[in-house]
LOFIGU-143554 format. One record per residue (C-alpha): residue in one letter; residue number from 1; x, y, z. Coordinates in steps of 0.2 Angstrom, whole numbers, padded with zeros to 4 digits. Each point is the difference from the previous one (the first is absolute). Last residue first. Example, Ala and Ser with C-alpha at 12.3 -4.5 7.8 and 13.67 -1.06 7.14 Angstrom:
BEGIN
  residu  num     px     py     pz
       S    2   0068  -0005   0036
       A    1  -0006  -0017   0003
***
This chain:
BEGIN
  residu  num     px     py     pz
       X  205  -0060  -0079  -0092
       X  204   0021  -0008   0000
       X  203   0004   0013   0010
       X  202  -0014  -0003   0012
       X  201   0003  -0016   0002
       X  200   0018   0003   0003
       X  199  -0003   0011   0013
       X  198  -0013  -0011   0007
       X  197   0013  -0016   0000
       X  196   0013   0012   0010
       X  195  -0013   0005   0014
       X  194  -0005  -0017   0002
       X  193   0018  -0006  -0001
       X  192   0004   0009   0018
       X  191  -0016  -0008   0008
       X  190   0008  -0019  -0003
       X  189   0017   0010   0003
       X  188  -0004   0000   0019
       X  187  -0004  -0016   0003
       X  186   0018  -0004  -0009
       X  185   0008   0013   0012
       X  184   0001   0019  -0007
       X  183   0017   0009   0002
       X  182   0008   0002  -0017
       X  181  -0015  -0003  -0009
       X  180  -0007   0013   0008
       X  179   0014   0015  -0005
       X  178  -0001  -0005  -0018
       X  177  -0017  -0001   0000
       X  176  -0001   0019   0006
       X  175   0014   0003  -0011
       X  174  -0008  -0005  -0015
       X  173  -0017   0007   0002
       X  172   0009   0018   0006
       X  171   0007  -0002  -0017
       X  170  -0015  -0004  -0010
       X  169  -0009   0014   0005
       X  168   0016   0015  -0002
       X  167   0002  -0008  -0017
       X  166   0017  -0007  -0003
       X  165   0010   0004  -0017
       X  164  -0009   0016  -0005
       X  163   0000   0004   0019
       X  162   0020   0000   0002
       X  161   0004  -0012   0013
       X  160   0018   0003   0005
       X  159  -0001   0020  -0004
       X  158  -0018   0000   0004
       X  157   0004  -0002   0018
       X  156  -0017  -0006   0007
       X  155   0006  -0018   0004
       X  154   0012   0006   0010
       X  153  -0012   0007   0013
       X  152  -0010  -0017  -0001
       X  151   0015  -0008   0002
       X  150   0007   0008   0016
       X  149  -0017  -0002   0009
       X  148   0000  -0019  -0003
       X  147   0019  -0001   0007
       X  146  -0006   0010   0015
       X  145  -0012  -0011   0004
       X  144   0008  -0017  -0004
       X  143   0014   0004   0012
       X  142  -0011   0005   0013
       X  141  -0012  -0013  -0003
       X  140   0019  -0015   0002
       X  139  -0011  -0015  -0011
       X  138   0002  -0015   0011
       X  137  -0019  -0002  -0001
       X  136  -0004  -0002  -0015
       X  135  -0015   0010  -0007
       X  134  -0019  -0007  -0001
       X  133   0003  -0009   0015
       X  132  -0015   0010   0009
       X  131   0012   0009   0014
       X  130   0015   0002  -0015
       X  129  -0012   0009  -0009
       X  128  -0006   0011   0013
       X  127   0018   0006   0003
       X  126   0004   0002  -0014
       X  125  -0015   0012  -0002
       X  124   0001   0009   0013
       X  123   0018   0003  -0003
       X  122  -0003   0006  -0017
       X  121  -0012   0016   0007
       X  120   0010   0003   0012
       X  119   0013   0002  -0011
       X  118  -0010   0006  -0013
       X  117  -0006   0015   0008
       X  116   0018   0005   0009
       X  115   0009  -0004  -0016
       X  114  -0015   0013  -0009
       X  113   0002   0014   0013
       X  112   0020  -0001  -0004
       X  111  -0003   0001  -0019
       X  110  -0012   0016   0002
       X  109   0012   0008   0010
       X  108   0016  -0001  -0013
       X  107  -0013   0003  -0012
       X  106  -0002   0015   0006
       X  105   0018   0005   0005
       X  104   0005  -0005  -0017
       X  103  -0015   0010  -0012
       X  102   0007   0001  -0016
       X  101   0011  -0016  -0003
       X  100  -0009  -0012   0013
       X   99  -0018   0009  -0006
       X   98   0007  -0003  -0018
       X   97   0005  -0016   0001
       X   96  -0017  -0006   0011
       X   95  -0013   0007  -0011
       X   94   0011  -0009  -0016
       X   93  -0016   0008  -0013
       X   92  -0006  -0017  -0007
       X   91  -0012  -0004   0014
       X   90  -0009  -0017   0001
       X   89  -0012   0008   0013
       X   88   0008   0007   0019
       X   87  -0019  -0002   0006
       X   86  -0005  -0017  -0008
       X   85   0018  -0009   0001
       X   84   0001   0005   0018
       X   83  -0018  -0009   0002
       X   82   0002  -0015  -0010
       X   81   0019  -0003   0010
       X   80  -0009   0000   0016
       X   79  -0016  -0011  -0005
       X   78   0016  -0016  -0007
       X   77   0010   0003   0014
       X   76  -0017  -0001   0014
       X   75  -0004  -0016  -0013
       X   74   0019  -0007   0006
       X   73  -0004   0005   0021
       X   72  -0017  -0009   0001
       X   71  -0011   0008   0010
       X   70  -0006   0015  -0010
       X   69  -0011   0013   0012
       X   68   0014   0010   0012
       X   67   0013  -0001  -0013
       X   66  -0009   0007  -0016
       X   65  -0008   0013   0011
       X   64   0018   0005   0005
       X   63   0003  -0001  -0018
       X   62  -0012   0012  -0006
       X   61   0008   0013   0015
       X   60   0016   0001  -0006
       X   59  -0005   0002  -0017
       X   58  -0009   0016   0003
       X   57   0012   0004   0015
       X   56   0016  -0001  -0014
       X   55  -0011   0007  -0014
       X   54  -0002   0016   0012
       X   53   0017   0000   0006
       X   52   0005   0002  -0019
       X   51  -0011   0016  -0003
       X   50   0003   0009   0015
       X   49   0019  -0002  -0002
       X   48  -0002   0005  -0018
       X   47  -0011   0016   0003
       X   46   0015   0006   0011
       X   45   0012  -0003  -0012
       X   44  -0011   0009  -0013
       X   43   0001   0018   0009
       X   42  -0010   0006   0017
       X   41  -0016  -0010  -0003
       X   40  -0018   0003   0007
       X   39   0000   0018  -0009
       X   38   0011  -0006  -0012
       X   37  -0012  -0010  -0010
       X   36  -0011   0015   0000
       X   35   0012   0011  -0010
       X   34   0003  -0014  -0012
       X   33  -0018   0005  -0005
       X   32  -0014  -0014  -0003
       X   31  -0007  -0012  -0011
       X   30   0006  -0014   0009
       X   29   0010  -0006  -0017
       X   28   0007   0015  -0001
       X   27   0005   0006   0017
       X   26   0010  -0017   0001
       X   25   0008   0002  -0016
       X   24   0006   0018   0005
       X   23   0008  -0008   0015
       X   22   0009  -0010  -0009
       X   21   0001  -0019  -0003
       X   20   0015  -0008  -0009
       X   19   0009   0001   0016
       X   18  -0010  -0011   0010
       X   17  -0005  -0009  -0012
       X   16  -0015  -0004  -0016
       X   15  -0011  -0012   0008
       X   14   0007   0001   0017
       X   13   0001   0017   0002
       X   12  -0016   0003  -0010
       X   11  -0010  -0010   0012
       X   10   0006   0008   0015
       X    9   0001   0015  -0006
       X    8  -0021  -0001  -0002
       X    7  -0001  -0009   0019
       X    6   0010   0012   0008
       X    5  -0010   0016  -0010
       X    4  -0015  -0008   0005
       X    3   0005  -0003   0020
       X    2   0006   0021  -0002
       X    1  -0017   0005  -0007
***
């Protein structure tokens, strides 16, 4: 019951947000009494914690799957950005505002779990592009790394990108080829405008 109740706030969190959601909702939608809810959770913060590391090791562990079977670093991008998209959705409910607002010492957690993922994560991947001479070879991976993580956090703030204006899909599209072309060799932007010429068949389909 206690994985089910997870994986229902879980879904509602990020849907609807972290503060948005109540517990009453929760036992609503599952069909069950608020009462049970708190049997596996002390009070909402608790359920939170539970709720966001879950997502963080789902995720976490579709990309390390992602990492140990695609080879080339640029497609890797590409498969990791399809699979955050898939399970944080195109949300219109600021999940990230309102845990930062409402929930500080979680999201301060959750945030430094996600720099430890992506950086090694990100330094994998620089690294492997540079070995394959898809990615120039005087880039500084540290640098880069950190610089990437920075702006797909800042990316999120609905305040500089509100959603009506920049789609949570197309964003992370953006950046991601904003990011490569800044770094990708001339080999490497052969694989690079692959990806850009199937988005734009498929916007134009």
């Amino acid at each position: 019951m206690k994985e089910k109740i997870i994986q229902k706030a879980a879904e509602l969190f990020i849907t609807l947000g972290f503060k948005s959601v109540t517990m009453d909702d929760i036992a609503t939608e599952m069909g069950i009494s608020k009462k049970t809810i708190y049997t596996h959770f002390s009070n909402k913060t608790d359920l939170i914690k539970e709720t966001t590391s879950y997502v963080f090791e789902s995720i976490s562990c579709g990309i390390d799957e992602i990492c140990k079977t695609e080879q080339n670093p640029i497609k890797e991008l590409y498969k990791i950005k399809k699979l955050v998209m898939v399970n944080l959705k195109d949300e219109k409910s600021s999940p990230q505002y309102q845990l930062q607002k409402y929930y500080p010492e979680v999201y301060s957690m959750l945030k430094q779990k996600h720099f430890k993922k992506m950086h090694e994560c990100t330094l994998k991947n620089l690294q492997k592009g540079v070995k394959q001479g898809l990615y120039r070879d005087n880039i500084d991976v540290e640098f880069i790394s950190r610089i990437y993580f920075i702006g797909v956090n800042g990316i999120k703030d609905h305040t500089l990108f509100p959603i009506e204006n920049f789609p949570k899909t197309s964003l992370f599209e953006e950046y991601l080829e904003y990011h490569l072309r800044g770094i990708v060799t001339k080999e490497g932007l052969k694989t690079l405008n692959k990806f850009i010429n199937q988005k734009v068949t498929q916007q134009t389909t």
